[in-house]
C-alpha positions as CSV (number, residue, x, y, z in Angstrom):
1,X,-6.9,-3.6,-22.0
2,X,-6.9,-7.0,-20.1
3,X,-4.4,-8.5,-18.5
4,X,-3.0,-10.8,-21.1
5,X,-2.3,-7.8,-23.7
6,X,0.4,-7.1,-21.2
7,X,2.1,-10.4,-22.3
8,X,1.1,-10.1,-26.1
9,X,2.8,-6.7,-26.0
10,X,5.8,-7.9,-24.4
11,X,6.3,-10.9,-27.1
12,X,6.4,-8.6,-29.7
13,X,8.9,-6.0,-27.6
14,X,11.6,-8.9,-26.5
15,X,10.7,-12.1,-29.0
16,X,14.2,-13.7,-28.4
17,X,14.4,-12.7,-24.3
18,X,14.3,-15.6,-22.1
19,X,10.4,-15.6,-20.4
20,X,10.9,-18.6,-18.8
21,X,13.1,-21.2,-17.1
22,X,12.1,-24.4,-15.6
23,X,15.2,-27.1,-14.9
24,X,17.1,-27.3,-18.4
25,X,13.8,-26.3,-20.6
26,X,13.6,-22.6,-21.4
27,X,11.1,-20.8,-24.0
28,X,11.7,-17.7,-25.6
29,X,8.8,-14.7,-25.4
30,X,8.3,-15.3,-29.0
31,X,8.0,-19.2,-28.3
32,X,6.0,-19.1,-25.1
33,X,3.6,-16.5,-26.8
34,X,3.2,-19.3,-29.6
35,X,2.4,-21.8,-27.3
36,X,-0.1,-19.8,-25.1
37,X,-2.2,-18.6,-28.4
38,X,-2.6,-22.2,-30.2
39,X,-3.7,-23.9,-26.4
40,X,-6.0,-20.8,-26.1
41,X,-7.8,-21.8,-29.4
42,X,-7.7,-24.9,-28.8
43,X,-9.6,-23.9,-25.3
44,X,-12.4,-22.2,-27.0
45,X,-12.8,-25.0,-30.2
46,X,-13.2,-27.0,-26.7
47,X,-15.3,-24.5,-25.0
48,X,-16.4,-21.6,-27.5
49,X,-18.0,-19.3,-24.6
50,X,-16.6,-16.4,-23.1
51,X,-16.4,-16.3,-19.4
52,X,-16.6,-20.1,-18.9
53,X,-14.5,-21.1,-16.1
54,X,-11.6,-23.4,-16.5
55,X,-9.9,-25.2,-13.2
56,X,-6.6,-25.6,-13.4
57,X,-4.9,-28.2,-11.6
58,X,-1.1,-28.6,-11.6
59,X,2.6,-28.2,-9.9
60,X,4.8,-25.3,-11.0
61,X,5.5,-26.4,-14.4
62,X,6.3,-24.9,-17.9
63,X,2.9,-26.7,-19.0
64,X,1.4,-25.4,-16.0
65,X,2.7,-21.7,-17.0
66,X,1.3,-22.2,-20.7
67,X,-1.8,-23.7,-19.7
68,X,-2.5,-20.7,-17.0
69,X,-2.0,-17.9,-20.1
70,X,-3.5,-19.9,-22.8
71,X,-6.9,-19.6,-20.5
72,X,-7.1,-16.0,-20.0
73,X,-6.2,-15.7,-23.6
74,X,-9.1,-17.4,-24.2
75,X,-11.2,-15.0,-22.8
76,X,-12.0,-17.5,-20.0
77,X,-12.4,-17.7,-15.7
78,X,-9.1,-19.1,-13.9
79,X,-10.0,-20.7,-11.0
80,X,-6.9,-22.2,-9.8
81,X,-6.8,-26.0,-7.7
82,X,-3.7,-26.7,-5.1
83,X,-2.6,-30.0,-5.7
84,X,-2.0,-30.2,-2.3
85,X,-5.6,-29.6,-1.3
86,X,-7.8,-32.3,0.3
87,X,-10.1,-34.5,-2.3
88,X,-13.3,-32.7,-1.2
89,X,-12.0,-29.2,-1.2
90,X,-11.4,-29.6,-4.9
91,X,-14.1,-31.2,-6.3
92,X,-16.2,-28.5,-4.6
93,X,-14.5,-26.1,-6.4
94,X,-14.8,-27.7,-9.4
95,X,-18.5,-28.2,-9.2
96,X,-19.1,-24.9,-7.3
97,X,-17.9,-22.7,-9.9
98,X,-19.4,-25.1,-12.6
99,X,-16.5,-25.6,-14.5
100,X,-16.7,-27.0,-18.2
101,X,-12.8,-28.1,-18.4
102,X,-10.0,-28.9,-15.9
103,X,-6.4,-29.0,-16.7
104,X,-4.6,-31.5,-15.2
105,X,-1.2,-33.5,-15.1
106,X,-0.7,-37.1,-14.6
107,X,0.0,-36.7,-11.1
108,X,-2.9,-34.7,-9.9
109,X,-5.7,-36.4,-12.4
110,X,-6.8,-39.3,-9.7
111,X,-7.2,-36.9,-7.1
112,X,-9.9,-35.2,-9.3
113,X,-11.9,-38.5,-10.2
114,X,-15.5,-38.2,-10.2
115,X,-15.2,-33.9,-11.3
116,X,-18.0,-33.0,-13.9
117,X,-16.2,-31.5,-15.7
118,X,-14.0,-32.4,-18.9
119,X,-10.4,-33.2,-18.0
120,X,-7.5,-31.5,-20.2
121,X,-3.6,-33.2,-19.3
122,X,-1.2,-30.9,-19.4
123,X,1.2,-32.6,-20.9
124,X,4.4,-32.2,-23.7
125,X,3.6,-35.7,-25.1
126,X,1.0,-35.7,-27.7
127,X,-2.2,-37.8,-27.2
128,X,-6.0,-37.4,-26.9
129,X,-6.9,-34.9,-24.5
130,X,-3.7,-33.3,-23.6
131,X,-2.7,-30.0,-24.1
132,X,0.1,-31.1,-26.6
133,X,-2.1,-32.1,-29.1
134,X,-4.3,-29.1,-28.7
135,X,-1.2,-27.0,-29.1
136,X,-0.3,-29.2,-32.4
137,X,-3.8,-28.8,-33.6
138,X,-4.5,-25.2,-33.5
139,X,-0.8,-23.8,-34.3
140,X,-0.5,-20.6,-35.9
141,X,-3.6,-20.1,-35.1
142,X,-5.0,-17.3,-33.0
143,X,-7.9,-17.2,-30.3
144,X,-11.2,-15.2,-30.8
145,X,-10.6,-12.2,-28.7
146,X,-13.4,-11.3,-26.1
147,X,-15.1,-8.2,-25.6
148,X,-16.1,-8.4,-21.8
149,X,-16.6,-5.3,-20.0
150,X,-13.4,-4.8,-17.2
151,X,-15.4,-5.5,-14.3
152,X,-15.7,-8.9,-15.5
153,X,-14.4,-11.9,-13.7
154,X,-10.5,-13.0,-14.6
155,X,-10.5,-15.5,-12.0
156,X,-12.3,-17.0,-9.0
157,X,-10.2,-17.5,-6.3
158,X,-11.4,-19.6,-3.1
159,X,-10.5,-18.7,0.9
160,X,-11.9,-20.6,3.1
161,X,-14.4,-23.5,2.3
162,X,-12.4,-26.0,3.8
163,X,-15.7,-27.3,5.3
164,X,-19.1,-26.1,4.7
165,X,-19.8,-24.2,1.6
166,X,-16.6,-22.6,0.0
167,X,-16.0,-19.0,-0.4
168,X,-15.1,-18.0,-4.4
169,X,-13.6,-14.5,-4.9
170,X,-14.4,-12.9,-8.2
171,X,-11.1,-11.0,-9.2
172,X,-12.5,-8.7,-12.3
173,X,-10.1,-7.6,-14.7
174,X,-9.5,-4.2,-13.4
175,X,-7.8,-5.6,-10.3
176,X,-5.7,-7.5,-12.0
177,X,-4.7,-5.1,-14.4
178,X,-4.5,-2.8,-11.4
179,X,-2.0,-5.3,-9.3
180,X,0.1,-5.8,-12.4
181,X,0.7,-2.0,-12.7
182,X,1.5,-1.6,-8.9
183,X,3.9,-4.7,-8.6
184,X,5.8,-2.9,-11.5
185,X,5.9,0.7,-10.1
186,X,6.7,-0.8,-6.2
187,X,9.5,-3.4,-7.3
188,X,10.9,-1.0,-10.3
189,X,10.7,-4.3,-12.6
190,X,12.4,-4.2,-15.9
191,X,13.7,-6.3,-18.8
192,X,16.4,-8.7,-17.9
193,X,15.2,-9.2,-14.0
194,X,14.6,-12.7,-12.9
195,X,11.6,-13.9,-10.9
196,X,12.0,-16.9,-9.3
197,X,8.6,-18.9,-8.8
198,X,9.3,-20.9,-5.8
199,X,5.9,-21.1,-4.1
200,X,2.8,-22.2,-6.1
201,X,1.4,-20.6,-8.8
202,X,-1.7,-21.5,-7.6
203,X,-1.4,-19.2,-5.2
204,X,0.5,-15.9,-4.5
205,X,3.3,-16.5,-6.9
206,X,0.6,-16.1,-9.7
207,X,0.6,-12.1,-9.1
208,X,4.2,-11.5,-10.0
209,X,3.9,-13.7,-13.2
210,X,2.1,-11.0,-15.6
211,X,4.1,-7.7,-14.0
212,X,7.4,-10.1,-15.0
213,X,6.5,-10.9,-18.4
214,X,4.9,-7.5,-19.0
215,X,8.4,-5.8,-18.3
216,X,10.5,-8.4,-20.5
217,X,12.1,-10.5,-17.3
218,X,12.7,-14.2,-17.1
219,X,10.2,-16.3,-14.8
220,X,12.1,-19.1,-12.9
221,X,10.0,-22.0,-11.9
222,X,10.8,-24.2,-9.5
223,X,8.5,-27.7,-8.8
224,X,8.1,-28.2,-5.1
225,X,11.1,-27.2,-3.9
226,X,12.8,-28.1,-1.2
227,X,14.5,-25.4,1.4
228,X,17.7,-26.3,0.0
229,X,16.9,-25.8,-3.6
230,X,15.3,-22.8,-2.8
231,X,18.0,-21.7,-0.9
232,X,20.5,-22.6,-3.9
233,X,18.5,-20.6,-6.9
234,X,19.0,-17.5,-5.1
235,X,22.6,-18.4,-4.6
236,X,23.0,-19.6,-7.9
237,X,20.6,-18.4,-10.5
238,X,20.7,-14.9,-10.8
239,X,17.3,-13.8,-8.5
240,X,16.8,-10.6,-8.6
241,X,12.8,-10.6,-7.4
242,X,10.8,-13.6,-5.3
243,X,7.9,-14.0,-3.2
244,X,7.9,-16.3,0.0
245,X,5.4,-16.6,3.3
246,X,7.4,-15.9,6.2
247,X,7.7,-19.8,7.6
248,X,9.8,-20.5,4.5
249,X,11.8,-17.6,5.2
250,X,12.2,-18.8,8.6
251,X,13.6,-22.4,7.1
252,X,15.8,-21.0,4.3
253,X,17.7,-19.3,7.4
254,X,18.2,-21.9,9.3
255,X,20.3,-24.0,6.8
256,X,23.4,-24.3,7.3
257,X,24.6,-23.0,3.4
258,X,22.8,-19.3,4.2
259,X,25.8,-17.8,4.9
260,X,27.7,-19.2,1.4
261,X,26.2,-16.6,-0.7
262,X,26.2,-12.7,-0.3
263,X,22.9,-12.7,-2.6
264,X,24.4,-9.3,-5.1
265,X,22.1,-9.9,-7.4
266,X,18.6,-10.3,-5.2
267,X,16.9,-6.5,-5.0
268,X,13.1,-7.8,-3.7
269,X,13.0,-10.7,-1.5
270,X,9.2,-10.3,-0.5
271,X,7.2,-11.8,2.2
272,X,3.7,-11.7,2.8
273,X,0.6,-14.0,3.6
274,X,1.4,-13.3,7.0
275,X,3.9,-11.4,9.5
276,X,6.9,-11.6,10.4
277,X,8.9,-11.1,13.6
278,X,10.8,-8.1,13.8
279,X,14.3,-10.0,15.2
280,X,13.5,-12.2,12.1
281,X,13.7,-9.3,9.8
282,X,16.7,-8.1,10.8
283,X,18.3,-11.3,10.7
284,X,17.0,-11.7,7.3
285,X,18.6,-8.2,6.3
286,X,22.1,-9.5,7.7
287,X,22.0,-13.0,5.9
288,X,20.2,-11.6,2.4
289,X,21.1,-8.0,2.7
290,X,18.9,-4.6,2.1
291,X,16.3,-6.6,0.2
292,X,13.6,-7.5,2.2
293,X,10.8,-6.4,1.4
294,X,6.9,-6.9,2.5
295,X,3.3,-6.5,1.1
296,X,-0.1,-6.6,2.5
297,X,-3.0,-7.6,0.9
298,X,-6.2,-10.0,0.4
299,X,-7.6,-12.4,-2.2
300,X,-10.1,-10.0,-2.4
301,X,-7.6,-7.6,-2.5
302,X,-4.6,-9.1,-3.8
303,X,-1.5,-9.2,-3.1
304,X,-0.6,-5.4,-3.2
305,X,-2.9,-2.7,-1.4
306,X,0.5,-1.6,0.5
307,X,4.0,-2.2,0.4
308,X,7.0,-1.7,1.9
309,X,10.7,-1.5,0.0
310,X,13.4,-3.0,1.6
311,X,14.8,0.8,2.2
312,X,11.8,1.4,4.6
313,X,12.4,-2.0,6.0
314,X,16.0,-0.5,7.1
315,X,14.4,1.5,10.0
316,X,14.1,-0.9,13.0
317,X,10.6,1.1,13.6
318,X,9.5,0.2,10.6
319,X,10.0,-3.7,10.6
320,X,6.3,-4.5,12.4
321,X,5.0,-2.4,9.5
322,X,3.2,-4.2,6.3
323,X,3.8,-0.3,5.2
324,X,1.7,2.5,3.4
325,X,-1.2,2.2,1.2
326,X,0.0,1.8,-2.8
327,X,-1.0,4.2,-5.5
328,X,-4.1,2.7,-6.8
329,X,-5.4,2.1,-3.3
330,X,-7.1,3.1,-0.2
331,X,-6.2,2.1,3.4
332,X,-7.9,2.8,6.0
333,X,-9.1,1.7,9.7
334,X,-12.5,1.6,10.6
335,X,-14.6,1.5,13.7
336,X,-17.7,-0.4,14.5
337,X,-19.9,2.5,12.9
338,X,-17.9,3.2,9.9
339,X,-15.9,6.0,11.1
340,X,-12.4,6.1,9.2
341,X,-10.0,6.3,12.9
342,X,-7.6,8.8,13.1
343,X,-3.5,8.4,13.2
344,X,-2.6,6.0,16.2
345,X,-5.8,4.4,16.7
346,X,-7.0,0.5,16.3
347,X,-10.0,-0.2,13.9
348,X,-10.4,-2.4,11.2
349,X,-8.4,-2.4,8.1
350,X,-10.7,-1.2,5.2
351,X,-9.7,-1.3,1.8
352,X,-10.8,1.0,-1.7
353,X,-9.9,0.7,-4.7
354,X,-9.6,-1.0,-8.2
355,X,-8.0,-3.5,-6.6
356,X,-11.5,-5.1,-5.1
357,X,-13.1,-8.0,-5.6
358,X,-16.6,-7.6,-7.1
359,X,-17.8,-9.9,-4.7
360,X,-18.1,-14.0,-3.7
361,X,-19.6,-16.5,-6.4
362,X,-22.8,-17.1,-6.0
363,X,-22.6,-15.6,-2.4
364,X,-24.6,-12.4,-2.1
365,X,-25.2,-12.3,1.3
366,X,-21.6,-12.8,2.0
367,X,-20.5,-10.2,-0.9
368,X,-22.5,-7.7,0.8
369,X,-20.9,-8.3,4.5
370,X,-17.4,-7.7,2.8
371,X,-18.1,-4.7,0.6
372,X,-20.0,-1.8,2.2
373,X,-20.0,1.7,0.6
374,X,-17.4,0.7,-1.4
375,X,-14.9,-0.3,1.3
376,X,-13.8,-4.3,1.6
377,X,-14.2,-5.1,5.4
378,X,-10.5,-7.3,6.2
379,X,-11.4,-8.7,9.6
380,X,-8.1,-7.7,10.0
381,X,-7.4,-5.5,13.1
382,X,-4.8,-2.3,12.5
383,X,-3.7,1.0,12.9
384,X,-2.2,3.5,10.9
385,X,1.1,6.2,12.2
386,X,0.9,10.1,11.4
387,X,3.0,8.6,7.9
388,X,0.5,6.6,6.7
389,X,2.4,3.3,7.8
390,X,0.1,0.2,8.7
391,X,0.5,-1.9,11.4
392,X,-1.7,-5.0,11.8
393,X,-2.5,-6.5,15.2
394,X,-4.0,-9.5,13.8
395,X,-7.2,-10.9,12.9
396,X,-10.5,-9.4,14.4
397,X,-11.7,-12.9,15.4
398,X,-8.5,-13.7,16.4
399,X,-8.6,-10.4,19.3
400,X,-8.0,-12.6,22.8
401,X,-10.1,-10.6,25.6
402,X,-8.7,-11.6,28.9
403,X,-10.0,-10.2,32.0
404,X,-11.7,-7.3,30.1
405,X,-8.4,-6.2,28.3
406,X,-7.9,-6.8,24.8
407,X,-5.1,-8.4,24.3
408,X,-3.4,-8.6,19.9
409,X,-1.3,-12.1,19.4
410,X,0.5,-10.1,16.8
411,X,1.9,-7.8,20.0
412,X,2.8,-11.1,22.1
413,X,4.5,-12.9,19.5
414,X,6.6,-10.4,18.3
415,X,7.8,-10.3,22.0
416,X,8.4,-14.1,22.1
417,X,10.0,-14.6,18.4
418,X,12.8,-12.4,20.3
419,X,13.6,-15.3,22.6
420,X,16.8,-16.8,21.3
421,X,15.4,-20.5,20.9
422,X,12.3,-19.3,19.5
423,X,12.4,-20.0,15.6
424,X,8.8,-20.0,15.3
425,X,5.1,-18.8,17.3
426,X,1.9,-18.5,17.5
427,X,-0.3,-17.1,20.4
428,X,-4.2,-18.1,20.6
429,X,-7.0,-17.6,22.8
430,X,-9.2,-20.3,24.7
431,X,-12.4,-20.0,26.6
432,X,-11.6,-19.6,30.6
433,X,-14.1,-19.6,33.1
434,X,-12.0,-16.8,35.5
435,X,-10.4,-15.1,32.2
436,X,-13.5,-15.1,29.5
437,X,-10.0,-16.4,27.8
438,X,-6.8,-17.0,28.4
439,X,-3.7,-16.5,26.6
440,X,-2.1,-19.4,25.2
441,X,1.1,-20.1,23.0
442,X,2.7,-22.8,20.7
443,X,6.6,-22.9,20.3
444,X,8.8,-24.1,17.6
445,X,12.0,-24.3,18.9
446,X,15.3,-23.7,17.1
447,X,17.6,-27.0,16.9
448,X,19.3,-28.1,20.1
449,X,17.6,-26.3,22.4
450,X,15.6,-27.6,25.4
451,X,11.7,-26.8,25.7
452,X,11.4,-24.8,28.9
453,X,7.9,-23.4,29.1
454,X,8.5,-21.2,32.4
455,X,11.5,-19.4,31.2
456,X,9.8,-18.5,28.0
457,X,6.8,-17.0,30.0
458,X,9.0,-15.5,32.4
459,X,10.3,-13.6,29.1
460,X,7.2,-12.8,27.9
461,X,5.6,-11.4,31.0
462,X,9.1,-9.7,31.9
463,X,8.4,-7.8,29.0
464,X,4.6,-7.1,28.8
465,X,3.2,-8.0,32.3
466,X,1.0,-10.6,33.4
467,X,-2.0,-10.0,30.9
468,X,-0.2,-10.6,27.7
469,X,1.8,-13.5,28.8
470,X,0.8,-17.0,27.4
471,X,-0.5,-19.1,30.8
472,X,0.9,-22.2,29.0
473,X,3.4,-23.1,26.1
474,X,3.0,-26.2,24.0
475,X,5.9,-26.9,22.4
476,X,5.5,-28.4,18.9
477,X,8.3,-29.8,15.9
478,X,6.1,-27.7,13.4
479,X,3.4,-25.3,13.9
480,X,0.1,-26.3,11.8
481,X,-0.1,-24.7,8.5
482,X,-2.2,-25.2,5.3
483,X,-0.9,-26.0,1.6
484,X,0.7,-22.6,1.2
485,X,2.0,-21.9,4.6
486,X,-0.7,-20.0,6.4
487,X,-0.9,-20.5,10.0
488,X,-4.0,-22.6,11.3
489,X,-4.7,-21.4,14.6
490,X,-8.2,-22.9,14.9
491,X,-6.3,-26.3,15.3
492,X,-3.9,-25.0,17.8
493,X,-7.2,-23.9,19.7
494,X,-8.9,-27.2,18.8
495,X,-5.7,-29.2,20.2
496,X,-5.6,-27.1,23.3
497,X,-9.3,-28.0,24.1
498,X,-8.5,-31.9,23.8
499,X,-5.4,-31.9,25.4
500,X,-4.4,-29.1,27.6
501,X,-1.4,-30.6,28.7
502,X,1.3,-28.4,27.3
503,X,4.5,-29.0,27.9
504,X,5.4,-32.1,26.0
505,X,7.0,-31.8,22.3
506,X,4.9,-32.8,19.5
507,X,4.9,-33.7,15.8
């Protein structure tokens, strides 16, 4: 079975449900499932082989939705562009993976000029090369269905590669069928649920799409959406499941309208692709109610090797926990010699499973420094309780040793997100000639208040004495993140270096 069979069964189980919902434009399972099998045979009259990969650049989008099934119905390799991306990053991609065809939409096409490849518009206005006409052309008809072993790549997914040569993850078929599985079993989806699709599909959002459709509920798309919209589709529109990082989390409760709704309907609101403050969580719990909800994962293993339900989340000694390992997965933490670490102790998170990546395109050296014995090496630093509850200290690259003592930014921030102007933080190390490194800290402060860089170290160290505690606190409007809300703490380290002056507010 591969993952789009979960789809085709599902049109044939609900035909008339809602699948989708985009603005005023809706489909029906029956007449998404039309759509998606005339653009898939129209893929391969375009590109007969099996396995070809197929770049897909576009917003959140209806035509972005049909064009993402239509190419694993065809049997072929997703390897999904951000818009947002710089020029470079995705015409590496595109010429990296050696992709015959790339669907774009009219307002992403110029940023791919010069690509090898042959350009597809998704478009619903009919004219050569768009996916409109390919849909006209090859209605009724239905694609030639591939016979590639599961281990076979579904998509290629890139991390990294922002300079320098970029890293592709091969996602085989098995861990996509195995993530759609777990995301049904963890977030007890069902028909009639509503998925709203705020963030890119592109990117994290794309592992809720399949587990929605395959249980009959209604995907709601939304195109670059502000906060506020956001903010209102969970008011307004029925949500019972989404995904968010935790900086749009962090902005959704700070407007003003948060309060308006008391959110009956929302059962999962999920964050992930990074932590979250404890005092954030609980806030969250008091504005959206006992939904929140968390997972842990990795391109490599995506989205889903644990979890944590929004009843776990309810224990305040839970809340710094990405939780326990999901039932198609191992977790474990690992020392430098491969020892799996007992209860209590900090190693590296190591992850087994069907879940796994089979490795990095065209990257063997790399493949082989991720997976050893069968375990994916994180870089992420962790330890597990006597429950089998995860706790990440951060990235192993990321470890600040100060003075000989090892010092986790995960620990400090979650001290400083308590201060009551903090809405935002990130704590990074620099090289120091008495220190090896010092501790350093960036600060987005909540509206109104005044930057004060002693009294925030005064908090910090009050709380975890003088080795944890950031020597210096830059305040910043908005802490650097990428396209999909990942922090970038190489720049904060690059802008400390060139200007170590830290008490001003920047932009």
């Amino acid at each position: 079975m591969y993952p789009i069979h979960f789809f085709d069964r599902a049109a044939r189980l609900w035909p008339e449900a809602t699948a989708v919902e985009c603005g005023a434009e809706t489909l029906s399972y029956a007449a998404l499932h039309a759509r998606v099998q005339a653009l898939a045979s129209g893929l391969q009259a375009l590109d007969p082989a099996f396995g070809s990969r197929v770049g897909v650049c576009c917003y959140n989008s209806i035509e972005h939705l049909v064009s993402w099934l239509a190419v694993l119905a065809a049997g072929k390799v997703w390897v999904p562009l951000q818009p947002m991306n710089a020029q470079d990053e995705l015409l590496r991609a595109i010429s990296f993976t050696g992709a015959s065809l790339v669907i774009v939409q009219p307002e992403t096409a110029a940023k791919l000029a010069g690509a090898s490849a042959r350009f597809v518009m998704a478009t619903a206005q009919a004219g050569e090369g768009t996916t409109a006409t390919l849909e006209r052309d090859h209605a009724g008809q239905a694609p030639v269905p591939c016979a590639l072993p599961l281990s076979a790549t579904q998509a290629i997914k890139f991390t990294g590669g922002t300079t320098g040569r970029p890293k592709g993850v091969m996602q085989p078929y098995r861990a996509w069928n195995t993530n759609i599985a777990t995301q049904i079993a963890a977030w007890s989806l069902d028909a009639g649920q509503r998925y709203l699709a705020a963030a890119p599909i592109t990117h994290g959002t794309s592992t809720y799409i399949l587990p929605t459709l395959a249980t009959g509920g209604t995907i709601v798309l939304l195109d670059r959406p502000r906060p506020e919209e956001t903010l209102s589709a969970l008011q307004t529109q029925a949500i019972t499941t989404t995904f968010v990082p935790p900086t749009v989390l962090y902005m959704l409760m700070e407007l003003e309208t948060v309060r308006d709704s008391s959110y009956p309907d929302l059962r999962n609101l999920i964050y992930g692709a990074g932590p979250m403050r404890p005092e954030a969580i609980a806030r969250a719990q008091e504005i959206f109610g006992p939904c929140v909800a968390s997972t842990y994962g990795q391109t490599e293993a995506p989205q889903i090797a644990t979890m944590i339900s929004a009843s776990e989340l309810a224990d305040p000694a839970k809340r710094t926990s990405v939780g326990r390992e999901t039932m198609l997965s191992r977790v474990e933490m690992m020392d430098a010699e491969g020892r799996i670490l007992p209860p209590g102790e900090t190693g590296e998170i190591v992850i087994r499973g069907d879940l796994l990546m089979t490795g990095y395109w065209d990257q063997p050296e790399a493949t082989a420094q991720a997976l050893k014995d069968g375990w994916l090496h994180t870089g992420d630093l962790g330890m597990k309780d006597a429950d089998g509850y995860v706790f990440i200290r951060g990235r192993a690259k990321e470890m600040i040793i100060s003075g000989g003592f090892n010092v986790y930014p995960a620990d400090v921030e979650t001290v400083m997100g308590e201060h009551p102007d903090v809405v935002d933080c990130a704590v990074y190390g620099v090289p120091d000639d008495k220190w090896g490194e010092a501790v350093h800290a960036a600060v987005q402060l909540r509206g109104g208040a005044t930057p004060d860089a002693a009294g925030i170290i005064a908090f910090v160290r009050e709380r975890l004495g003088p080795v944890k505690t950031p020597k210096s606190v830059r305040f910043m409007d908005d802490l650097p993140r990428n396209a999909i809300g990942k922090l970038q703490k190489a720049e904060l380290v690059a802008r400390h270096e060139t200007a170590p002056a830290v008490a001003a507010r920047e932009g």
